[in-house]
C-alpha positions as CSV (number, residue, x, y, z in Angstrom):
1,X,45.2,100.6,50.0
2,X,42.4,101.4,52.7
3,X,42.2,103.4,56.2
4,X,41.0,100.9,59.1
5,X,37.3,102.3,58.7
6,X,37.4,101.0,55.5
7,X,38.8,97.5,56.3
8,X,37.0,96.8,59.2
9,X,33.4,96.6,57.1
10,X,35.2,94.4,53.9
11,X,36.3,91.9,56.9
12,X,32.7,91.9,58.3
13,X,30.9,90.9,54.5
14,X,33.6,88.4,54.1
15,X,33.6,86.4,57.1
16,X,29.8,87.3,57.3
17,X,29.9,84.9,53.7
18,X,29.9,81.7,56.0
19,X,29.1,78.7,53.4
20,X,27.2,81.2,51.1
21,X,29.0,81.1,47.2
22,X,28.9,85.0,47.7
23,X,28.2,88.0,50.0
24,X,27.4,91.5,48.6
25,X,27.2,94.8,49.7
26,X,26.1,97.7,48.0
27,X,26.4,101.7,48.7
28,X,25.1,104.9,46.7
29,X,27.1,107.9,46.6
30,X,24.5,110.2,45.2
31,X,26.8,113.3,45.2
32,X,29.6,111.9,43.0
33,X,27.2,110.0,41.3
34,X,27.9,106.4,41.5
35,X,27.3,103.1,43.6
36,X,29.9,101.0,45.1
37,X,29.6,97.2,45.1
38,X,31.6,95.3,47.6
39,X,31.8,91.4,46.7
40,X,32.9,88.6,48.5
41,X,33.7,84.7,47.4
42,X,35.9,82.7,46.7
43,X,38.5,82.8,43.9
44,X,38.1,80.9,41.0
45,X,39.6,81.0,37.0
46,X,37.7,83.8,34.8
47,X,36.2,85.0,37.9
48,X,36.7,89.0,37.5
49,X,35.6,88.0,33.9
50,X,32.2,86.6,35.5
51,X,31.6,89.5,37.4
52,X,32.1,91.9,34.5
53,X,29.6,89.8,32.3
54,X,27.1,89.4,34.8
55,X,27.0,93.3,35.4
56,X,27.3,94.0,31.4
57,X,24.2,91.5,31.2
58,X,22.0,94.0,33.6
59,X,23.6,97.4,32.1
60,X,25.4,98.4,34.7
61,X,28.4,100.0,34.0
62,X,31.8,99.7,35.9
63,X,33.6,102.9,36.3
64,X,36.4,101.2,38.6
65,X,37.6,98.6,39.9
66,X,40.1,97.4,42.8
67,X,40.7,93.3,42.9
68,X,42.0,91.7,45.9
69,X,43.0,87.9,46.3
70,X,43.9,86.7,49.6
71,X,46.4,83.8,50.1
72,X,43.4,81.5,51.2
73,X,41.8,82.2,47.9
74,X,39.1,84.8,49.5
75,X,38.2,87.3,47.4
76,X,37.2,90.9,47.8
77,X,36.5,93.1,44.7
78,X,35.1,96.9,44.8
79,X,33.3,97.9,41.6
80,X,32.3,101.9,41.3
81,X,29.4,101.3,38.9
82,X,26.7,103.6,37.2
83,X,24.1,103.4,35.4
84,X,23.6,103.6,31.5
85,X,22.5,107.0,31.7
86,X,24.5,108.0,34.2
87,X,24.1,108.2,38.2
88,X,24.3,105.2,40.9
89,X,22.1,102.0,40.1
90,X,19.6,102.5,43.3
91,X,16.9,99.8,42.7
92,X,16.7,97.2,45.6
93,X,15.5,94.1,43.3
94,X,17.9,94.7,40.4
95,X,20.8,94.4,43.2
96,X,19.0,91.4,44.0
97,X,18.5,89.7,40.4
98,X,22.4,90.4,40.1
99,X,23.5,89.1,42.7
100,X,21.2,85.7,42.2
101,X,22.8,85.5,38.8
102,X,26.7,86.1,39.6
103,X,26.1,83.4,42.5
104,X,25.0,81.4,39.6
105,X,27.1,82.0,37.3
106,X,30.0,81.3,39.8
107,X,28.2,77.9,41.1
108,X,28.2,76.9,37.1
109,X,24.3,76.9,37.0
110,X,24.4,80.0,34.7
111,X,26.5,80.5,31.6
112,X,27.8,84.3,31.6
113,X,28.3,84.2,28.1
114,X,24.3,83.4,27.6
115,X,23.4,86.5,30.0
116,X,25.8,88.7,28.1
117,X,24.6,87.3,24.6
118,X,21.0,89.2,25.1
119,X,22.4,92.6,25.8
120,X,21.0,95.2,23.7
121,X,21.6,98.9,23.6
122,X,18.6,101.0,23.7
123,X,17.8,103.7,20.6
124,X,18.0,106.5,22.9
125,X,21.4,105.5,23.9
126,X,22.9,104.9,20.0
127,X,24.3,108.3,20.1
128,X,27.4,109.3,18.2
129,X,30.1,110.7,19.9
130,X,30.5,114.4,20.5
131,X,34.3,114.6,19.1
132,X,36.4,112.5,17.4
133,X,37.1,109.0,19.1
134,X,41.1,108.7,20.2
135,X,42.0,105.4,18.6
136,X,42.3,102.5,20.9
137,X,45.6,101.6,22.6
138,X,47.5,98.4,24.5
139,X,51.1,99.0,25.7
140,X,53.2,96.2,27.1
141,X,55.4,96.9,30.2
142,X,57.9,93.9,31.6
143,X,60.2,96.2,34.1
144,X,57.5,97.8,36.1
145,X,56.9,94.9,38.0
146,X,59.4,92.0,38.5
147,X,56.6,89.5,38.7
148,X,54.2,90.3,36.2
149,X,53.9,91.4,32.6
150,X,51.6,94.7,33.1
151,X,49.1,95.5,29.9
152,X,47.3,99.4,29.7
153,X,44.5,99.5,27.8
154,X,43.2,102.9,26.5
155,X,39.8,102.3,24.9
156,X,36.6,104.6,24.5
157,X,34.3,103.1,27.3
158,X,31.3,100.9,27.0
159,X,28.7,98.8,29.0
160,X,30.6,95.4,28.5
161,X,34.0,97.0,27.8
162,X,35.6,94.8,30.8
163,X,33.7,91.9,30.2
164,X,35.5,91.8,26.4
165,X,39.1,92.5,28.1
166,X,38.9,90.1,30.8
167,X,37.5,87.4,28.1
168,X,39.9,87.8,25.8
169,X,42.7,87.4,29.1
170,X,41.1,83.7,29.5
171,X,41.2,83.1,26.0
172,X,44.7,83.9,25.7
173,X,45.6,81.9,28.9
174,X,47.0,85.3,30.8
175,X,45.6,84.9,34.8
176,X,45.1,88.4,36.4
177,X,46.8,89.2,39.2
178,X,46.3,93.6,40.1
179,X,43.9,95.6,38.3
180,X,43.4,99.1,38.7
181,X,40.0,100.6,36.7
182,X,39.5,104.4,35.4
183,X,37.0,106.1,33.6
184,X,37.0,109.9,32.7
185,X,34.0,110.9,30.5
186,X,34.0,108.7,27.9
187,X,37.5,106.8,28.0
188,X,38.9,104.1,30.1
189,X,42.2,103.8,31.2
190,X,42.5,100.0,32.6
191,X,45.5,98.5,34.3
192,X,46.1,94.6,34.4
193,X,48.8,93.2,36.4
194,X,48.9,89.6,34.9
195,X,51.2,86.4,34.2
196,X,51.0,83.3,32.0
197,X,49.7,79.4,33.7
198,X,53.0,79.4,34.5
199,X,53.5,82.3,36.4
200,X,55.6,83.7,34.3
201,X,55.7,87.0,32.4
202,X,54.4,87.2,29.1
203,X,58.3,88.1,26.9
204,X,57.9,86.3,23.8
205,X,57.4,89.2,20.9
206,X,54.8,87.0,19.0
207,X,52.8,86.1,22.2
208,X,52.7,90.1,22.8
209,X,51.6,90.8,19.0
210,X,49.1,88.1,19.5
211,X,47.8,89.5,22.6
212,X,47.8,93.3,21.3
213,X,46.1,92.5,18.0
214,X,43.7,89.8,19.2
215,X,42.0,92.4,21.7
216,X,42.3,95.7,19.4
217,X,40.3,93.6,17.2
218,X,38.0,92.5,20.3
219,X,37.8,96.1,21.4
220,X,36.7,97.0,17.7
C-alpha cells in the first residue's frame, strides 16, 4: 500500500514505541487541508472503536482511514483528520491531550464511552444541509473476499460517525479486519472488511438484517 519512503518512517514510530502503550505522529498538509495522524500500539478488541471515540471526544473529524494489524499484534493506523470547520487540527497541546487520553483509554484508565458522552455540537455549526440528504445505505457483499463478509456504509458524514459504526461492530460481535475510509463533501463512503469471533463470514439472512437495521437505526 505505501512506497519505501513511506514505510521506512511507520517502522521508525513503531519500534521507536519501546514499552510505551502508544507512539504518535502527527503531520499537516496545509494545501489539501488536512492532518495526518500516524498511531502505533498494540492491538486489542474495540480498538479502532477507541480511537474513533477518543478523536469524536476532541472534535476532530476523520476523513480516512487505513488499518494495519501485523501478525505480532502491532498496530499501525493512518487517520486523515480535520477540523470541525474545516482545515488540519494544528494545535501542539490538543495533539497532546489526545494522545494522553487514547493511551488511557487503551490502558483501561479512561472509559471512551464517558469522553464521547460530553460531545456537544456548537450553535454555529447546527446548520442544515445545503440539498437534500441521500438516504443512508449498508450493502452486504460475501464473494468479494473469500475470507471476510465486506459491509459499505454510505452515510451523510459527522464528527462521531465512525465511532457509532465501529460500536455498533462490537456490539454485534463482528471483529474488523480492512477498512478503507472516504469522505467527499459531506458523505462518507466506509469500507469494513470484517468476520464473526469465529472467523467466519457473516451468511445467516437474519444475522445480516440484524446488522443492517441495528446500525441504520444507529446512523439515524
Amino acid at each position: 500500500s505505501y512506497h519505501s519512503a513511506q514505510i521506512i518512517p511507520h517502522i521508525r514510530l513503531a519500534l521507536g514505541r519501546g514499552k510505551k502503550t502508544l507512539a504518535m505522529q502527527v503531520e499537516h498538509f496545509e494545501e489539501a487541508k488536512f492532518t495526518e495522524v500516524t498511531i502505533a500500539t498494540i492491538d486489542s478488541p474495540g480498538l479502532f472503536s477507541q480511537i474513533a471515540g477518543v478523536m469524536a471526544a476532541h472534535s476532530i473529524n476523520i476523513l480516512g482511514a487505513q488499518i494495519h494489524t501485523r501478525k505480532n499484534g502491532d498496530v499501525l493506523d493512518i487517520l486523515q483528520v480535520n477540523s470541525l470547520v474545516g482545515g488540519i487540527v494544528n494545535r501542539a497541546e490538543k495533539w497532546q491531550r489526545v494522545e494522553g487520553d487514547l493511551s488511557a483509554v487503551i490502558e483501561g484508565r479512561l472509559f471512551v464511552e464517558n469522553l464521547v458522552g460530553k460531545i456537544s455540537t456548537p450553535a454555529y455549526l447546527k446548520k442544515p444541509p445545503v440539498h437534500a440528504q441521500r438516504p443512508n445505505r449498508i450493502e452486504f457483499d460475501n464473494e468479494v473476499s473469500d475470507t471476510y463478509t465486506v459491509i459499505d456504509i454510505y452515510a451523510r458524514d459527522k464528527v462521531g460517525l465512525l465511532y457509532d459504526i465501529t460500536r455498533t461492530f462490537k456490539e454485534l460481535g463482528l471483529y474488523i479486519a480492512v477498512s478503507k475510509i472516504a469522505t467527499k463533501v459531506d458523505q462518507a463512503a466506509d469500507v469494513f472488511y470484517v468476520h464473526d469471533i469465529f472467523g467466519q463470514k457473516i451468511v445467516d439472512p437474519v444475522k445480516i438484517e440484524e446488522i443492517r437495521t441495528t446500525l441504520l437505526k444507529r446512523l439515524a
